[in-house]
DSSP file (Angstrom, degrees, kcal/mol; ACC not computed):
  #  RESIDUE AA STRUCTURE BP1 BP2  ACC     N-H-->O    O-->H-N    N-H-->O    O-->H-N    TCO  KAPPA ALPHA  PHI   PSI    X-CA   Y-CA   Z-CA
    1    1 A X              0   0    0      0, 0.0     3,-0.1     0, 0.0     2,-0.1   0.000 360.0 360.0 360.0 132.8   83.6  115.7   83.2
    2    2 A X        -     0   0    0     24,-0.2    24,-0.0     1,-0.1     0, 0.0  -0.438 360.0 -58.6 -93.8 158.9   82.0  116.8   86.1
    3    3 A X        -     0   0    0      1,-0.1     2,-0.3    -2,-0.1    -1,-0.1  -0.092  59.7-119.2 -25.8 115.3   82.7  114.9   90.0
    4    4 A X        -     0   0    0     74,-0.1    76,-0.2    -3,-0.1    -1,-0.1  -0.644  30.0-131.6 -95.1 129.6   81.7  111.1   89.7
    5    5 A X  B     -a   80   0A   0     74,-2.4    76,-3.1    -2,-0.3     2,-0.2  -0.254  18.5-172.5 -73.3 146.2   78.5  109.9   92.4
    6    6 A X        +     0   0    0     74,-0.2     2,-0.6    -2,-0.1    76,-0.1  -0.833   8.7 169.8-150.9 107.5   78.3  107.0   94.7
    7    7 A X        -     0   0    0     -2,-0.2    76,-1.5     2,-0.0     2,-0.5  -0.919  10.8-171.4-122.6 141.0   75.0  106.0   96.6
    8    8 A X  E     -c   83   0B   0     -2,-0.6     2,-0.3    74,-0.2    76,-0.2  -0.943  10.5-165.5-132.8 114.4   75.3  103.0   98.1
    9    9 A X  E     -c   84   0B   0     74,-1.6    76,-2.3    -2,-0.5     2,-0.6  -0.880  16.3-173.8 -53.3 100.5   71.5  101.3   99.8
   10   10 A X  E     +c   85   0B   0     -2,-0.3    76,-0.2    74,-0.2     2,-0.2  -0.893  13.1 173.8-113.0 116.6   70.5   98.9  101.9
   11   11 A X  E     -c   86   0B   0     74,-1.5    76,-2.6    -2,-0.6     4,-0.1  -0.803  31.2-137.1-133.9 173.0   66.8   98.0  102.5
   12   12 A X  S    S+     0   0    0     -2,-0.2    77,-0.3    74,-0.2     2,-0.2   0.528  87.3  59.0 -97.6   7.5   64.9   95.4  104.4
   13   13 A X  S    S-     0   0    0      1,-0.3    -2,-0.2    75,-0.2    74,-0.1  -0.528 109.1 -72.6-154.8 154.1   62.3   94.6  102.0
   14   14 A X  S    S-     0   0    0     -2,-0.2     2,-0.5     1,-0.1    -1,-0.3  -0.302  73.5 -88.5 -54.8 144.6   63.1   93.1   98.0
   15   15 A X        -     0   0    0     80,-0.3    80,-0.6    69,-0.1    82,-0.2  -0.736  29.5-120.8 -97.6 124.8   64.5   96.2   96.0
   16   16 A X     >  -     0   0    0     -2,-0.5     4,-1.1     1,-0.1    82,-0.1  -0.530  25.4-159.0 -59.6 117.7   62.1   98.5   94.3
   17   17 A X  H  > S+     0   0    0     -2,-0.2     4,-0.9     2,-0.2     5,-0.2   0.728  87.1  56.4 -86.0 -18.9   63.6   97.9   91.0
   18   18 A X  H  4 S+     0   0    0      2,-0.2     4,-0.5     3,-0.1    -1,-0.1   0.854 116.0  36.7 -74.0 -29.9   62.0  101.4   89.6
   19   19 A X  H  4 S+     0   0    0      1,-0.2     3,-0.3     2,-0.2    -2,-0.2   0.953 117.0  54.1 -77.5 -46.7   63.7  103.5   92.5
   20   20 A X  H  < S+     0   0    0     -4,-1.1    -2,-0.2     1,-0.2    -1,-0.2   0.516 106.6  48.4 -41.6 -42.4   66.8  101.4   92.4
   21   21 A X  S  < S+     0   0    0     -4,-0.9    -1,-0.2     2,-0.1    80,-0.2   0.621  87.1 124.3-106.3 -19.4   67.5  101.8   88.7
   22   22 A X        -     0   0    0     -4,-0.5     2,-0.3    -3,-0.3    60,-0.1  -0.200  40.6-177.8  -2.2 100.6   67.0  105.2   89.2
   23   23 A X        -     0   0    0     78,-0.1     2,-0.2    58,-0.0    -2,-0.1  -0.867  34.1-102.2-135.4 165.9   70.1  108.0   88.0
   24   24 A X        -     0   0    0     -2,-0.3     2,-1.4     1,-0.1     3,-0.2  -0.499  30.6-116.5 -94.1 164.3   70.5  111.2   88.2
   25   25 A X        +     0   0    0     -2,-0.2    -1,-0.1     1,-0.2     0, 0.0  -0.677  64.9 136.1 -98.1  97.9   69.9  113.4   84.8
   26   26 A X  S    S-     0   0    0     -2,-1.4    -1,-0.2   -24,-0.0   -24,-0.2   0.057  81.3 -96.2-141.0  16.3   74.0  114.7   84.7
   27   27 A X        +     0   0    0     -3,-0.2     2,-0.2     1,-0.2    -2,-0.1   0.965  63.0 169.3  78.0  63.8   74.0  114.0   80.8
   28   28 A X        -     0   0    0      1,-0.1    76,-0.2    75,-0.0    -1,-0.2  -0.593  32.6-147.3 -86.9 158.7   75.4  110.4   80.2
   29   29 A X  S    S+     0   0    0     74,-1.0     2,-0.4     1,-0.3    75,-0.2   0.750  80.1  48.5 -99.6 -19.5   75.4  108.5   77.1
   30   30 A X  B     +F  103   0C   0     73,-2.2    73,-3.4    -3,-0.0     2,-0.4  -0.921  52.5 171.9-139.3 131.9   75.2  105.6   78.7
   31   31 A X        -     0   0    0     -2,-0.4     2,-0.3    71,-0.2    71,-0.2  -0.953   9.0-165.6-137.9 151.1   73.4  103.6   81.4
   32   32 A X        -     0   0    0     -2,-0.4     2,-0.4    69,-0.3    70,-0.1  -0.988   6.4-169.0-141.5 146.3   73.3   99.7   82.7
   33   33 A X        -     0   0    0     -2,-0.3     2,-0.3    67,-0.1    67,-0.3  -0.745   3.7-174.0-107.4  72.6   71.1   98.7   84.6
   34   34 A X  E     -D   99   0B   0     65,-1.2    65,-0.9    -2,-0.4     2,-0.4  -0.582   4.8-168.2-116.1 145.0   71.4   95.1   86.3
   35   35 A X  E     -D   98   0B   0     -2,-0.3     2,-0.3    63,-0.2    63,-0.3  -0.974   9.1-155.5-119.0 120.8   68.6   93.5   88.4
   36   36 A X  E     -D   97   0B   0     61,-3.3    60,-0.7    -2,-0.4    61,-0.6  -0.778  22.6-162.0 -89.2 136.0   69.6   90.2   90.6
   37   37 A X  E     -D   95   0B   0     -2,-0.3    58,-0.2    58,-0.2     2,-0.2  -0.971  34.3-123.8 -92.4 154.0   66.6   87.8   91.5
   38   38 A X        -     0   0    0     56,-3.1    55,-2.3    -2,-0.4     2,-0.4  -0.656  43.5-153.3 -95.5 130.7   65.5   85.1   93.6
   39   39 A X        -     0   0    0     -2,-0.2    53,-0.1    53,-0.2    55,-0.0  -0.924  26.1-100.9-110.4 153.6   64.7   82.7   90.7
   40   40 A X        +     0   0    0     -2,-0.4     2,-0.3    51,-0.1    10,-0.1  -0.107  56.0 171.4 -46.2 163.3   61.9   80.0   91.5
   41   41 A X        -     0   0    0      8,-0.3     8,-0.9     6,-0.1     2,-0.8  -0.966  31.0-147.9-160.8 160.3   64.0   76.7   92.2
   42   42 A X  E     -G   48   0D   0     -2,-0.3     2,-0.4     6,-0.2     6,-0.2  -0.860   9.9-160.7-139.7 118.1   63.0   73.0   93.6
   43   43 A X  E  >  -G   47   0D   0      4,-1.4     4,-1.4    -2,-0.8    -2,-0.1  -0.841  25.7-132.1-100.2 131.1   66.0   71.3   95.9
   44   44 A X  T  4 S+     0   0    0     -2,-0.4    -1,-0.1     1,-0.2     4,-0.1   0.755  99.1  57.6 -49.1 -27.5   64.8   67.5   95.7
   45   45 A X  T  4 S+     0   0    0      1,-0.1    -1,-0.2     2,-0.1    -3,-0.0   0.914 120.8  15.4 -52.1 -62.1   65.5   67.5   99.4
   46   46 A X  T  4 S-     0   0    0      1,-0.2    88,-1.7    87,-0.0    87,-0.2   0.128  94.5-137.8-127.3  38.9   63.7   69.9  100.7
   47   47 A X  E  <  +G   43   0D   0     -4,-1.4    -4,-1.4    86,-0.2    -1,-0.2   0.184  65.4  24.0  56.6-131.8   61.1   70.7   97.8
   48   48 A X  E    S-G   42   0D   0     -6,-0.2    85,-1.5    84,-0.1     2,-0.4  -0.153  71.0-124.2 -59.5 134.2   60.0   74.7   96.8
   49   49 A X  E     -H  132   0E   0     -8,-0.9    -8,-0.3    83,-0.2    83,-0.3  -0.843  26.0-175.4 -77.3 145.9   62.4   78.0   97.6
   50   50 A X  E     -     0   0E   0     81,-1.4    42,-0.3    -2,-0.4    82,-0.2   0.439  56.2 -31.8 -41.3 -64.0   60.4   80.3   99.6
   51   51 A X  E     -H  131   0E   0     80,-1.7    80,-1.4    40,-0.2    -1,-0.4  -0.832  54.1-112.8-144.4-179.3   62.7   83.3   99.9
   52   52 A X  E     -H  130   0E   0     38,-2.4     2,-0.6    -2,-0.2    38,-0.4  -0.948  31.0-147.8 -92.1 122.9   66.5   84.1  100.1
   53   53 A X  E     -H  129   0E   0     76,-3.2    76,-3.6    -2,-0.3     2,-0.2  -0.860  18.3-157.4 -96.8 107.0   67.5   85.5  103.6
   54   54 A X  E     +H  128   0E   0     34,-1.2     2,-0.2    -2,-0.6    74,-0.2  -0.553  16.6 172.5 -77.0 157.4   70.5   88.1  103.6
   55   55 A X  E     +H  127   0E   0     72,-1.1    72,-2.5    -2,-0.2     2,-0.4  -0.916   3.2 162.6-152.8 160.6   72.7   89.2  105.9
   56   56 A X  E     -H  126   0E   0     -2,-0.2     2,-0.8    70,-0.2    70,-0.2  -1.000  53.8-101.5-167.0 164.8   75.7   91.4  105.9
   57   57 A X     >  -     0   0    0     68,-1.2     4,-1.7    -2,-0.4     5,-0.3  -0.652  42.7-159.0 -67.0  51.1   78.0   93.3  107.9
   58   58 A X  H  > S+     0   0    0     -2,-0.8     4,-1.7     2,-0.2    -1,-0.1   0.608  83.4  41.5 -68.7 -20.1   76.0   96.4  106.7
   59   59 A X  H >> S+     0   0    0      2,-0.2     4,-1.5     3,-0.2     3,-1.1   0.727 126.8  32.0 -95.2 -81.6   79.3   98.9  107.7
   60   60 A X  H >> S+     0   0    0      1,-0.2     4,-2.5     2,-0.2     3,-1.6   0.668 115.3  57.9 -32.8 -52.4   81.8   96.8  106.5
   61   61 A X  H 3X S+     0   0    0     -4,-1.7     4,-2.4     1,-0.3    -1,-0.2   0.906 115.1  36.9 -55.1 -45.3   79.6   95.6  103.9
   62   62 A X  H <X S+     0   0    0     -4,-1.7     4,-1.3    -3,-1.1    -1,-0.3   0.803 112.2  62.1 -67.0 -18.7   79.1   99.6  102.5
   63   63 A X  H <X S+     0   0    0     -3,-1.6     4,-1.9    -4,-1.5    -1,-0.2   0.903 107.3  41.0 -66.1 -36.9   82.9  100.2  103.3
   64   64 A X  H  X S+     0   0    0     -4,-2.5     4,-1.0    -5,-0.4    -2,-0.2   0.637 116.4  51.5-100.3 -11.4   84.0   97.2  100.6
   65   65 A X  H  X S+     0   0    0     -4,-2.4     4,-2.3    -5,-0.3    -1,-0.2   0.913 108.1  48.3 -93.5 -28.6   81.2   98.5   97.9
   66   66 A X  H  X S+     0   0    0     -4,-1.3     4,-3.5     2,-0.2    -2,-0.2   0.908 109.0  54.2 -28.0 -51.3   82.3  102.2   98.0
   67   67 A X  H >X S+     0   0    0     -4,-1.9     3,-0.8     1,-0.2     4,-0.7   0.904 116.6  38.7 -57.3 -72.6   85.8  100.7   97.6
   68   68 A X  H 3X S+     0   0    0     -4,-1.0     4,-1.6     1,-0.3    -1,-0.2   0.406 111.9  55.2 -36.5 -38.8   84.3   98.8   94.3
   69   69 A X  H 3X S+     0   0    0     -4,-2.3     4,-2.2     2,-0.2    -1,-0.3   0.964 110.0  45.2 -62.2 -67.3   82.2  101.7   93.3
   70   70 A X  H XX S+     0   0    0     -4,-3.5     3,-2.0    -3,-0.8     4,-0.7   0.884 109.7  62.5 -57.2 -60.4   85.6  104.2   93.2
   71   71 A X  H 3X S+     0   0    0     -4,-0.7     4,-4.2     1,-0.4     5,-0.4   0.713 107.4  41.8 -30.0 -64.6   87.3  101.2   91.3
   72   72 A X  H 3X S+     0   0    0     -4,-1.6     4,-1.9     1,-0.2    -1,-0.4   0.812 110.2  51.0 -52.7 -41.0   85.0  101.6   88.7
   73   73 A X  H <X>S+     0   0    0     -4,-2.2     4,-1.6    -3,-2.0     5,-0.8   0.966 115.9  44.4 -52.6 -57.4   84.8  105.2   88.4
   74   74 A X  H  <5S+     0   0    0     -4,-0.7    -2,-0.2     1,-0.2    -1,-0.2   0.888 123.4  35.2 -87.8 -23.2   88.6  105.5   88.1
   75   75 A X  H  <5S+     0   0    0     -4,-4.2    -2,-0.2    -5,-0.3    -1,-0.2   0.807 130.2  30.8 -95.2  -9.6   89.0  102.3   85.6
   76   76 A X  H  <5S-     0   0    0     -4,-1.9    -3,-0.2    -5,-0.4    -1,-0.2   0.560  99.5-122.7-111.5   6.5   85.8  102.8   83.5
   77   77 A X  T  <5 +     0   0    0     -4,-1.6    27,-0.5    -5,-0.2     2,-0.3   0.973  51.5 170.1  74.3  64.1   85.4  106.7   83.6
   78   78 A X      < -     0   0    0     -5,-0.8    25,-0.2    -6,-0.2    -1,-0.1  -0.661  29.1-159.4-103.0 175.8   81.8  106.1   85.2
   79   79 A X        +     0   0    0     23,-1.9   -74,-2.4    -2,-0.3     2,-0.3   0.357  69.4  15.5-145.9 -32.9   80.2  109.1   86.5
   80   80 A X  B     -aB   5 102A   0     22,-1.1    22,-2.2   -76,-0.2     2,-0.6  -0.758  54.8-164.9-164.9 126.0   77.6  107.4   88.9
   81   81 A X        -     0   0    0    -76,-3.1     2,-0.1    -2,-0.3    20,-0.1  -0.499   2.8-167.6-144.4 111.8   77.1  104.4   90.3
   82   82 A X        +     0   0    0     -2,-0.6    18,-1.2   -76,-0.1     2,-0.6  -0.224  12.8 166.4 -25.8  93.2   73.9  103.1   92.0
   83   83 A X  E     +cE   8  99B   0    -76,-1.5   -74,-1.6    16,-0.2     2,-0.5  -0.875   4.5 173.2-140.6 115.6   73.8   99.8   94.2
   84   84 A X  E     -cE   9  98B   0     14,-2.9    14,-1.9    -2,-0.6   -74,-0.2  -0.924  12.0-175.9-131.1 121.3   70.9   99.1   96.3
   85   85 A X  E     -c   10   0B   0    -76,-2.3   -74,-1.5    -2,-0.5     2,-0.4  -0.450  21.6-124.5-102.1 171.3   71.0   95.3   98.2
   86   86 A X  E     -c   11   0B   0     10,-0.5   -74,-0.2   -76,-0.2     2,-0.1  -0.932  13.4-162.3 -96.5 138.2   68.5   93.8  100.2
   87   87 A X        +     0   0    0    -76,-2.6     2,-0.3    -2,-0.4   -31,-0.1  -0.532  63.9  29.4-109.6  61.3   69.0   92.6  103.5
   88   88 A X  S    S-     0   0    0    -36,-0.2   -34,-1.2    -2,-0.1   -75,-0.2  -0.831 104.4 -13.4 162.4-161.7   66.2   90.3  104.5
   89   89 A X        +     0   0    0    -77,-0.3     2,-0.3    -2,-0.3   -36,-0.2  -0.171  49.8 174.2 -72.2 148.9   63.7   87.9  102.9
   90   90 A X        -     0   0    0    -38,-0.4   -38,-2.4   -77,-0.1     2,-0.3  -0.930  17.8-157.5-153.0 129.4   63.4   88.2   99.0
   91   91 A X    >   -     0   0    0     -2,-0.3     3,-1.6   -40,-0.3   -53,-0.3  -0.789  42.6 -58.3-122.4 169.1   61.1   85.4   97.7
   92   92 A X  T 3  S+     0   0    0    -42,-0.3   -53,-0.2    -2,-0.3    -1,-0.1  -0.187 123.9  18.6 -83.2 146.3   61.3   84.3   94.3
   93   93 A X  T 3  S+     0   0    0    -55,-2.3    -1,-0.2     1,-0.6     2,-0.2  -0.090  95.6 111.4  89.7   1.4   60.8   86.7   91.5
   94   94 A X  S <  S-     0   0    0     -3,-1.6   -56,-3.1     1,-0.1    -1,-0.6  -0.465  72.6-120.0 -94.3 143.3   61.5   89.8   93.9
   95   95 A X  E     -D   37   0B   0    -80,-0.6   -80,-0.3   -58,-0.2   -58,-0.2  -0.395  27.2-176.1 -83.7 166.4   65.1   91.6   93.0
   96   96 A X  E     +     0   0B   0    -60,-0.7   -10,-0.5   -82,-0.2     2,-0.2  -0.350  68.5  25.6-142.6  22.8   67.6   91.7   95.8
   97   97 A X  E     +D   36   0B   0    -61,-0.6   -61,-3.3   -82,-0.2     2,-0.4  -0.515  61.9 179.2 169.8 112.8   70.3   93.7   94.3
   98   98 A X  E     -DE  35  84B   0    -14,-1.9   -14,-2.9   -63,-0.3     2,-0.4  -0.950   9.5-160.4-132.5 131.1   70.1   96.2   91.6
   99   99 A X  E     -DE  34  83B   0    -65,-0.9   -65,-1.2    -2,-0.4     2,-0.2  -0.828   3.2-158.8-112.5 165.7   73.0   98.2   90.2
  100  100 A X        -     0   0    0    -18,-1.2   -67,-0.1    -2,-0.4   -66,-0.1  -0.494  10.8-176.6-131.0 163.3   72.8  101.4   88.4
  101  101 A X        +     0   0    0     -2,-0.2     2,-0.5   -80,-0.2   -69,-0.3  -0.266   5.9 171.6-163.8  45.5   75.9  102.6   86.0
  102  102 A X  B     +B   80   0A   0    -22,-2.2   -23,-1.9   -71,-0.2   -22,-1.1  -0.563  14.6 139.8-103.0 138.9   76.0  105.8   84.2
  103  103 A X  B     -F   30   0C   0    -73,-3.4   -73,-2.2    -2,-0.5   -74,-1.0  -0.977  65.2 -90.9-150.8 167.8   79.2  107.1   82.3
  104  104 A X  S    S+     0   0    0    -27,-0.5     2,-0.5    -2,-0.4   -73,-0.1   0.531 106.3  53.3 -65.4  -0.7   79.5  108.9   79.0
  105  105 A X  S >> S-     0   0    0    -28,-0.3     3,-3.1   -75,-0.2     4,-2.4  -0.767  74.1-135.4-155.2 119.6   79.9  105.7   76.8
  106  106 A X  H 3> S+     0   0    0     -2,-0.5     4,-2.1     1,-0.2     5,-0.3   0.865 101.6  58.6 -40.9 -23.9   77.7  102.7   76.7
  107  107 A X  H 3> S+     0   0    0      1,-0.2     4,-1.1     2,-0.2    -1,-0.2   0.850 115.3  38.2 -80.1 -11.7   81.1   99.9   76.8
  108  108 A X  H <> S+     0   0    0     -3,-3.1     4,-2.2     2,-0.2     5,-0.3   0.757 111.1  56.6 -92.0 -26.1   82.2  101.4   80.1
  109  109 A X  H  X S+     0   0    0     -4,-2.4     4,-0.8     3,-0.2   -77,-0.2   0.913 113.2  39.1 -64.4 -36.3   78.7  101.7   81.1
  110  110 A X  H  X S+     0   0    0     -4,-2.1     4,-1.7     2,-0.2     3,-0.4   0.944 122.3  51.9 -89.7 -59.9   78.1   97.3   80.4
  111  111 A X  H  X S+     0   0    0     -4,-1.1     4,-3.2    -5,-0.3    -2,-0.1   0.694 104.2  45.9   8.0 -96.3   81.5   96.9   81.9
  112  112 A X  H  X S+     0   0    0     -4,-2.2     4,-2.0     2,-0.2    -1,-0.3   0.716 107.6  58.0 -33.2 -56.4   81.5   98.6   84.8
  113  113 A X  H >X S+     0   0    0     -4,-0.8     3,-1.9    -3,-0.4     4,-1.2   0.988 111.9  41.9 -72.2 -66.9   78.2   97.0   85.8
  114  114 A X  H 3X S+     0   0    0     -4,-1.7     4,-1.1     1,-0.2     5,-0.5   0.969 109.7  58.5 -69.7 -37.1   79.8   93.2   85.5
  115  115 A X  H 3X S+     0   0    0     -4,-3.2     4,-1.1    -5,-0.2    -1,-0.2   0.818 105.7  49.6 -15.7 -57.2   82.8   94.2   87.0
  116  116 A X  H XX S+     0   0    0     -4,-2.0     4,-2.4    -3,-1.9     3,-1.2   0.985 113.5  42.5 -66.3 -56.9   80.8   95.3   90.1
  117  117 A X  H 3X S+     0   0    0     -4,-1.2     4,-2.2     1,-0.3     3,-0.5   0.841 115.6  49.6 -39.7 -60.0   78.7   92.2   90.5
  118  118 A X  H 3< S+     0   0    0     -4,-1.1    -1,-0.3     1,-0.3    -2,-0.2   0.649 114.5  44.0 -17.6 -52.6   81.6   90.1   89.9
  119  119 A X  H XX S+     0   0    0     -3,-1.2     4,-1.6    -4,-1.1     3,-1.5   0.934 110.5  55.8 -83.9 -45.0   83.6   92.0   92.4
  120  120 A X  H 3X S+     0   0    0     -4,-2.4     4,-4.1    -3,-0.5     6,-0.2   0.922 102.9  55.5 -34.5 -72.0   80.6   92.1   94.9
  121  121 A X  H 3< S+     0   0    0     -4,-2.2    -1,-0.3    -5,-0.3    -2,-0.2   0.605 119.0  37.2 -45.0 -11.2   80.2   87.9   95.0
  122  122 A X  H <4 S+     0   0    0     -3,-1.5    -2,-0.2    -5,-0.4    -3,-0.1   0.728 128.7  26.3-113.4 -61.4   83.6   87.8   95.9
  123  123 A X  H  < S+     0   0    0     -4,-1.6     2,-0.5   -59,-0.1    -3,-0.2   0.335  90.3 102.4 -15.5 -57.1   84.3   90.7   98.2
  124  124 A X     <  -     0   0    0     -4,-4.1     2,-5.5    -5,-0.3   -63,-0.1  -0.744  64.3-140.5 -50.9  76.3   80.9   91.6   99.9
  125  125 A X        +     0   0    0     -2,-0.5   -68,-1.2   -68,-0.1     2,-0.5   0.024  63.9 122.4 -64.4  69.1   80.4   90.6  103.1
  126  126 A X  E     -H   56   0E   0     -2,-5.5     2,-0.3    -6,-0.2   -70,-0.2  -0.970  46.6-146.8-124.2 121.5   76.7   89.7  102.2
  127  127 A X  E     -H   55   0E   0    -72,-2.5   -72,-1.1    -2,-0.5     2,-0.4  -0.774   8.9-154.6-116.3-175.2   75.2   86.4  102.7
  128  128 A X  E     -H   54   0E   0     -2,-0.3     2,-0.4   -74,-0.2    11,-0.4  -0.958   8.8-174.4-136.9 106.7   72.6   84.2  101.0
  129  129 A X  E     -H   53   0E   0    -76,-3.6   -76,-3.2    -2,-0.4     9,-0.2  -0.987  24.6-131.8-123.2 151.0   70.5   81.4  102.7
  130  130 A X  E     -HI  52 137E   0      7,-1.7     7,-1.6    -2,-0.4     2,-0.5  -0.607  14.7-156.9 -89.9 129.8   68.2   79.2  100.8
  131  131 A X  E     -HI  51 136E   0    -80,-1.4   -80,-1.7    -2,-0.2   -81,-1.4  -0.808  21.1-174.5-123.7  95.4   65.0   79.2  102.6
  132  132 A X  E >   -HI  49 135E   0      3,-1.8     3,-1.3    -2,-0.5   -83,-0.2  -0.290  39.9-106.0-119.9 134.7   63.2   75.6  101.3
  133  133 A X  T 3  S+     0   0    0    -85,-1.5   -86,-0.2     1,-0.3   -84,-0.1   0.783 120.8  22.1 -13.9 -46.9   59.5   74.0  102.0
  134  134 A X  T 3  S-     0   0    0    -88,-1.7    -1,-0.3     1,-0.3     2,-0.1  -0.463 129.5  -6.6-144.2  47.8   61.3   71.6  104.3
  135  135 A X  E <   -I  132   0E   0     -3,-1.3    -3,-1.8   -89,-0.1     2,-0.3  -0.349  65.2 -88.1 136.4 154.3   64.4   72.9  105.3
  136  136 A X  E     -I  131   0E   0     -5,-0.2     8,-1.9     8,-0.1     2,-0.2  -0.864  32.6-174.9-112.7 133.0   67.4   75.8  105.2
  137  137 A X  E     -IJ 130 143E   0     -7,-1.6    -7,-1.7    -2,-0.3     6,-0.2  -0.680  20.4-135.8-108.3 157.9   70.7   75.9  102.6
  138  138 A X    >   -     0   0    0      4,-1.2     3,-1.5    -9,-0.2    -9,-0.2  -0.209  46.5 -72.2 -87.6-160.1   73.1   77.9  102.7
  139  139 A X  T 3  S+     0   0    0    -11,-0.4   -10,-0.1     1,-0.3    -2,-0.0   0.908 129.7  43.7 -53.5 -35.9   74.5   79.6   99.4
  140  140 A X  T 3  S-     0   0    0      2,-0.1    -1,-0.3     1,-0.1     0, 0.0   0.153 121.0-106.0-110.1  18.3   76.5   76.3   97.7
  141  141 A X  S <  S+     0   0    0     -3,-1.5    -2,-0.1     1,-0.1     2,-0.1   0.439  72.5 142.3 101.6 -21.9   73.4   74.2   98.7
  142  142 A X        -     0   0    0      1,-0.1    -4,-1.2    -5,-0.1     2,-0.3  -0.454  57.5-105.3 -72.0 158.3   74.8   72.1  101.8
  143  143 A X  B     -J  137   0E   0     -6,-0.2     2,-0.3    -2,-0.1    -6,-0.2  -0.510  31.0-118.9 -39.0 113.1   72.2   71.7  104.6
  144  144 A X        -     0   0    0     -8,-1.9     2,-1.2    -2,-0.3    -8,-0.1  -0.435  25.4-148.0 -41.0 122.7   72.6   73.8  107.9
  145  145 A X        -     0   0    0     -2,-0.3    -1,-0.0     1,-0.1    -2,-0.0  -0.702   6.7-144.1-132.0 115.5   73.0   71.9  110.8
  146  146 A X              0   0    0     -2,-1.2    -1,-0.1     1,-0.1    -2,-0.0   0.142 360.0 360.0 -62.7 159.0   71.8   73.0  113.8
  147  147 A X              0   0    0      0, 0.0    -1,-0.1     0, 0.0    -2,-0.0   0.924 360.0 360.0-120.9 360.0   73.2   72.6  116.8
């Protein structure tokens, strides 16, 4: 098995899901593909989503998905793995986060890939605010209150 890949992305714009999903041709059997989206949503408060707005620590944030990326290579024998986030506005039906997978066998390949979100949502120093007709949430929905 040849040396296992890690590109890790950050862009300001919703992620090009065609570039994004992207791997390189190093003769896997298996690829997963996952695409995150801002899904339409209506908070009774404060009526229609408009976007999500990221933010991150972008060094830290690429220090703690590298770490997450090697996990997976050394406990699912993955060969390359792909993560490209958005940091900025993403309005619903636009990806914000696609990961990429490839390893020699499709159950490490579907694995691997929820592992990484999973591990990402807890880990990541990336955040999410809800950006509403009438007003801004953070991730769990509470109000922002300016000050």
């Amino acid at each position: 098995m040849s040396e296992s890949q890690i590109h890790i992305e950050f862009t300001n714009l919703p992620v090009d899901v065609t570039t994004a999903s992207t791997l390189p041709a190093i003769g896997c059997g298996g690829e997963c593909i996952f695409v995150g989206r801002t899904r339409p949503e209506h908070n009774v408060t404060h009526g229609e989503l408009i976007a999500l707005q990221y933010d991150c620590y972008q060094e830290m944030a690429e220090k703690e998905l590298r770490t997450l990326a090697q996990e997976v290579i050394n406990r699912y024998e993955v060969r390359h793995v792909r993560v490209t986030h958005s940091v900025g506005k993403v309005a619903p039906n636009e990806a914000s986060i696609v990961i990429a997978i490839a390893s020699d066998r499709r159950d490490d390949a579907f694995t691997a890939c929820r592992f990484m979100i999973d591990l990402l949502k807890q880990r990541v120093p990336i955040w999410k605010q809800e950006l509403w007709a009438d007003g801004t949430t953070w991730k769990d929905g509470v109000p922002l209150q300016l000050q």
